[in-house]
C-alpha positions in Angstrom: 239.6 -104.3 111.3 242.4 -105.6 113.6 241.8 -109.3 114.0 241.7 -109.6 110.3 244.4 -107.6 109.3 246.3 -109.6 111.8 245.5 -112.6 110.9 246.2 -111.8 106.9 249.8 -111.6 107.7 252.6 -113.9 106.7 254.1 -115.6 109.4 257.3 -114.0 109.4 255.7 -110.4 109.5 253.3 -111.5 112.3 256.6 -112.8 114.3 258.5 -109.6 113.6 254.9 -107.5 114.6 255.4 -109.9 117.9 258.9 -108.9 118.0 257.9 -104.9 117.9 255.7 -105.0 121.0 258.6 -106.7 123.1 261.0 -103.9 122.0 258.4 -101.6 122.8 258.1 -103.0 126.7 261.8 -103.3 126.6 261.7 -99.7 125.9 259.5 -98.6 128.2 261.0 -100.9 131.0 264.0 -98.8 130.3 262.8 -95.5 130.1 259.7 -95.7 131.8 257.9 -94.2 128.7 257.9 -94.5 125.0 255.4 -97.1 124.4 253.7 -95.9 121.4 256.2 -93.7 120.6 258.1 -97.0 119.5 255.1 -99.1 119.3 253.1 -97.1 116.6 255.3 -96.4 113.9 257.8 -99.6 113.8 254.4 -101.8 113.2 253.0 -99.2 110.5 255.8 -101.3 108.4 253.6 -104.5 108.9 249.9 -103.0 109.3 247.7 -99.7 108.4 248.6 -96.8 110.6 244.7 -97.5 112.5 244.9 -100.9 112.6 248.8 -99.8 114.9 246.5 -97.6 116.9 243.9 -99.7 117.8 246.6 -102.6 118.6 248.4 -100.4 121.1 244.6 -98.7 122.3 244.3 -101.4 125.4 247.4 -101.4 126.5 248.1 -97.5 126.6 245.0 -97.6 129.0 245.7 -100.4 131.4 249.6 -99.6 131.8 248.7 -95.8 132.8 245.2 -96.9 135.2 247.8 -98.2 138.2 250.5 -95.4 137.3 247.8 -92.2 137.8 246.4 -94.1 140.8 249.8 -93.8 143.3 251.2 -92.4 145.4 248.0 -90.6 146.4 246.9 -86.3 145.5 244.8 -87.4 142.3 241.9 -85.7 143.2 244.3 -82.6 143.3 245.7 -83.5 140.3 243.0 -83.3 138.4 241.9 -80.2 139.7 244.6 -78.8 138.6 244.9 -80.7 135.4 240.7 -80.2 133.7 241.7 -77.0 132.0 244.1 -79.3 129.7 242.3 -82.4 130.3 238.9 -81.7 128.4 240.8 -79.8 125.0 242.8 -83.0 125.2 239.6 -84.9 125.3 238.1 -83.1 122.3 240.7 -82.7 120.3 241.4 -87.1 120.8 237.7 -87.3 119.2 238.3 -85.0 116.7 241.2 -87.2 115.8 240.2 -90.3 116.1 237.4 -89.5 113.8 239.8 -88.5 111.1 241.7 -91.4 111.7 239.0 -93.9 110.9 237.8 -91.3 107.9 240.3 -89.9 106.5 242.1 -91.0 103.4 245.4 -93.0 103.8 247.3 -91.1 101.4 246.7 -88.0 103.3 246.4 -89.3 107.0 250.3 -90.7 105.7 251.2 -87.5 105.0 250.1 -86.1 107.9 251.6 -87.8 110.7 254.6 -88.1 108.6 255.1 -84.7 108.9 254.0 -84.9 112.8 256.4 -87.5 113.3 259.5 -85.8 111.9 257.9 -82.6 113.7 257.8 -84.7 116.8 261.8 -86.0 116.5 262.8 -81.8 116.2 260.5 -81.3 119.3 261.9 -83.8 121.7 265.6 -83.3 120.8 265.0 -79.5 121.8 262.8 -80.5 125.0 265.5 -79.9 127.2 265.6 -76.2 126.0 261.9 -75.2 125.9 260.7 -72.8 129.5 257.2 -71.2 130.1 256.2 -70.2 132.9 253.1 -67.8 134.6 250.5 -66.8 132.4 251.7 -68.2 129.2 251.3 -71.7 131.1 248.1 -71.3 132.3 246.5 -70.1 128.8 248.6 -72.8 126.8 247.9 -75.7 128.3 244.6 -76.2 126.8 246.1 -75.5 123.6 248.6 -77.9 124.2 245.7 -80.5 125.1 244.3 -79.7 122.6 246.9 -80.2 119.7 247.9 -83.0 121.6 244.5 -85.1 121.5 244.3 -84.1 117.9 247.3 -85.9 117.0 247.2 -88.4 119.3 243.4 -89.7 118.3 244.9 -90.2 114.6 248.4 -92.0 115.6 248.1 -92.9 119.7 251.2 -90.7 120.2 249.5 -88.3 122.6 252.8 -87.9 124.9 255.5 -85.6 123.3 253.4 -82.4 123.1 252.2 -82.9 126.6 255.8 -83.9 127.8 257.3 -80.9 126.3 255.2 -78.8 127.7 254.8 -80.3 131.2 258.8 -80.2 131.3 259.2 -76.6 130.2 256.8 -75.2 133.2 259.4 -76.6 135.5 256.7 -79.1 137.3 259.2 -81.9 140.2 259.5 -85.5 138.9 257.2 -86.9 140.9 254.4 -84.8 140.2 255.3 -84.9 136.4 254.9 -89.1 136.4 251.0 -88.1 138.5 250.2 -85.6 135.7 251.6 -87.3 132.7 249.9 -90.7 133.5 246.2 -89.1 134.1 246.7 -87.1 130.9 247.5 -90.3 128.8 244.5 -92.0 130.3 242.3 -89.6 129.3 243.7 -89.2 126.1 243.7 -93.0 125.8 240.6 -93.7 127.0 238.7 -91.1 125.0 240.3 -92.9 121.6 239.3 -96.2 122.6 235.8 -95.5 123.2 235.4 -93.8 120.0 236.9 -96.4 118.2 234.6 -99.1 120.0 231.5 -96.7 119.5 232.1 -96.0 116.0 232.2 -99.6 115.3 235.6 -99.5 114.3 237.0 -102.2 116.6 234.9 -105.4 117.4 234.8 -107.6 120.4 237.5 -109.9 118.9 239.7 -106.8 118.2 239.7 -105.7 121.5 240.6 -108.9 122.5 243.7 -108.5 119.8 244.9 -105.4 121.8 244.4 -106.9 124.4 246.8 -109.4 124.0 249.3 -107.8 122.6 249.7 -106.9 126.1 251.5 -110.2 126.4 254.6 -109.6 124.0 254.9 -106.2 126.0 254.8 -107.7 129.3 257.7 -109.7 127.9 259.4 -107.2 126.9 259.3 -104.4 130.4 260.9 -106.9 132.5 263.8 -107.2 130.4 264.2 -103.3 130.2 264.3 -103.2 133.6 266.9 -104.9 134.2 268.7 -103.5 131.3 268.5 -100.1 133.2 271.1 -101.2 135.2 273.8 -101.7 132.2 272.6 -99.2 129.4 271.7 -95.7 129.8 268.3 -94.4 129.0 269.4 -91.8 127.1 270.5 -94.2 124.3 267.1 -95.5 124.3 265.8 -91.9 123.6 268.0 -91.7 120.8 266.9 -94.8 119.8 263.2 -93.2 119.8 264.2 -90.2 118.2 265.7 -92.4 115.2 262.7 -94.2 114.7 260.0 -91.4 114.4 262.3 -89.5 112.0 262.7 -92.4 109.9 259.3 -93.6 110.1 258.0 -89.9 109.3 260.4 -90.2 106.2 259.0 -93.3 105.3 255.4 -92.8 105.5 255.9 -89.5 103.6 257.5 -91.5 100.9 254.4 -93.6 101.1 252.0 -90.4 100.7 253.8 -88.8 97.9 255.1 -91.0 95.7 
């Protein structure tokens, strides 16, 4: 599914798909997240929305292994994390089924709509609280909804970030959490995709290298972090899930 649609490309789309994955490690050099969030729907204008998730499948998985490894307190972590963790599980399978089943027309329609729902959700993340109870009994709904959409476009992150941020969880512990909930998720779409027979040996191997143009791309954001503010980069990622969400709904309906 990958390697050929790949390989079918022109040459100048196959450059600009190479030119995508740089931004997107630029990006998330800046920011320190956002990889499929820009990765995902800038190459849905060169490839099928599951042959973008499947590109961006090995790299989600090896760039969050070292991040939910340090700085020690995982096993506590995930203590405190398996009531969200397995919903988030189930609902990745769920949706990464529908992703490989589901008609294009609709599957377009539906994480347009997520996508434009996605943009309203993280410019109000910064006003969104809940705390006590109503934590503790909607983070597996949260998981949940999250590894639904997720297992159909790779963009597992803004559900879980809006809702880590509103319970008021430190920085630090945020990155910990964050990083083991993307592997799961992550990890859980990537072995239904390979069990499924969705993605062959030599398309794994495609993901895997388009590790290389992102790995490019993070050094450069780095040291951009020093000149540009991050919050122009979040704009920036704000812009493009609107307007992709626009543009694959005008794919769906018309």
């Amino acid at each position: 599914m990958v390697t050929q649609a790949v390989l079918a490309l022109p040459l100048a789309a196959l450059l600009a798909l190479f030119a995508v994955f740089v931004f997107g490690g630029l990006v998330k050099g800046v920011t320190g997240v956002g990889l499929p969030l820009v990765l995902v729907p800038l190459a849905t204008q060169f490839v099928h929305v599951p042959v973008a998730v499947a590109l961006v499948s090995v790299s989600m998985v090896v760039t969050n292994v070292q991040q939910s490894l340090e700085g020690g307190g995982t096993t506590k972590a995930l203590r405190h994390l398996w009531p969200i963790m397995i919903p988030l599980a189930v609902g990745a399978v769920i949706g990464t089924h529908l992703l490989i089943t589901i008609d294009r027309q609709r599957l377009n329609l539906i994480i347009g709509v997520s996508f434009l729902a996605l943009a309203v959700l993280l410019l109000c993340l910064p006003r969104l609280r809940i705390v006590g109870r109503a934590a503790r009994w909607g983070g597996p709904f949260v998981g949940f909804g999250a590894g639904l959409l997720g297992g159909m476009s790779a963009i597992f992150g803004p559900p879980m970030i809006a809702f880590m941020v509103s319970t008021g969880i430190d920085p630090d512990t945020f990155v910990k959490h964050m990083a083991l909930l993307a592997l799961t998720a992550s990890t859980t779409m990537l072995i239904v995709l390979a069990g499924s027979g969705a993605m062959s040996g030599g398309d794994f191997l495609m993901s895997a290298a388009a590790m290389i143009p992102i790995q490019l791309g993070m050094p450069l954001g780095r040291w951009l972090r020093g000149y540009i503010k991050p919050n122009w980069f979040r704009i920036l990622v704000l812009v493009v899930l609107a307007a992709s969400g626009l543009d694959m709904l005008r794919k769906a309906l018309f």
